[in-house]
N, C-alpha and C positions, 0 to 999 in steps of 0.2 A: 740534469737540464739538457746536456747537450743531447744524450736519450732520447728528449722529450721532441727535441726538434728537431735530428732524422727522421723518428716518425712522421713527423707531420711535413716535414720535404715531401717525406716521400710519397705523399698520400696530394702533394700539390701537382693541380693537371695546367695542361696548358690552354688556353682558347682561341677562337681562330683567328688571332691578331698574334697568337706568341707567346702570348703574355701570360706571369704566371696566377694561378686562380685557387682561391681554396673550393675543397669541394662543398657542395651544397649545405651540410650538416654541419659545418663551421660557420658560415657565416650566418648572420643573426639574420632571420624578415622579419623587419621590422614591420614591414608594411601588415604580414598578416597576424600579428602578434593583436590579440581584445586589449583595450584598456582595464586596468587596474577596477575590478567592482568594487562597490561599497559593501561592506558586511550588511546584509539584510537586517535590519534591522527586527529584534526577536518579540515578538508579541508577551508582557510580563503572563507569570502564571501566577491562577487565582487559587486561592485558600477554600477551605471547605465550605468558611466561612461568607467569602466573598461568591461561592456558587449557589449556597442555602440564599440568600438575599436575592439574589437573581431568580430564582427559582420560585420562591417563596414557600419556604418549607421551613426545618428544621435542619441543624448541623447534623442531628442523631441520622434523620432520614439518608444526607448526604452520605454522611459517613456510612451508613448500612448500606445502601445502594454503589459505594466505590470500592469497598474490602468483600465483595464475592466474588468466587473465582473466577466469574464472569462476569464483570462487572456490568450494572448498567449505567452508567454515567462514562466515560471517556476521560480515565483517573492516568496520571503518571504517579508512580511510584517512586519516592526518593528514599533515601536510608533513614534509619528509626522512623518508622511508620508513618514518616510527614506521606502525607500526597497531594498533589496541584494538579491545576486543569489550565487548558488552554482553555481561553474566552469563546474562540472559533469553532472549537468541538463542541461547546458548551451550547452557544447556539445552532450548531447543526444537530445537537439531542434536542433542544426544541423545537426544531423546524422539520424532524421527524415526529416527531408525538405529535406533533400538529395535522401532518399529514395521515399520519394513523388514525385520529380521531374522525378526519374529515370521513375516510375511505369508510372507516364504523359507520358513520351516520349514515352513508350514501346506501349501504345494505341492507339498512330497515327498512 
């Protein structure tokens, strides 16, 4: 301990009153420290089953279209072959087929 607070004498400066000051790296700013966030709260993930409903398809379909090496659905893979989706990617693969459709039609 006593170690501990040579060191840190010795690293104490003076300022232009005298007086002694720790250096900058010790004392806390408080001032510019962010307040504490709140853990973001995480969007649940949907089951194969809960994206086939959305979808209006089949579970089969789901599930073939999420186990290609390339999938086309926007699959997380979890351990033993569960797989879940975010709701948000789920409708951004709609809101792109959508728009693929649109750009089809617009060619003919």
């Amino acid at each position: 301990m006593e170690r501990m607070s040579a060191v840190v004498s010795s690293m104490v400066r003076h300022n232009v009153n005298g007086m002694e000051e720790a250096p900058n790296s010790f004392v806390p700013d408080v001032l510019s420290r962010k307040p504490p966030q709140r853990a973001v709260e995480a969007e649940p993930l949907l089951t194969a089953e809960d994206v086939a409903k959305r979808l209006n398809v089949s579970t089969d379909w789901v599930w073939d279209h999420s186990s290609r090496k390339t999938p086309y659905l926007p699959v997380i893979r979890m351990s033993d072959g569960v797989l879940r989706y975010r709701r948000s990617e789920v409708e951004e693969f709609v809101n792109e087929r959508e728009r693929a459709s649109l750009l089809r039609r617009k060619r003919r």
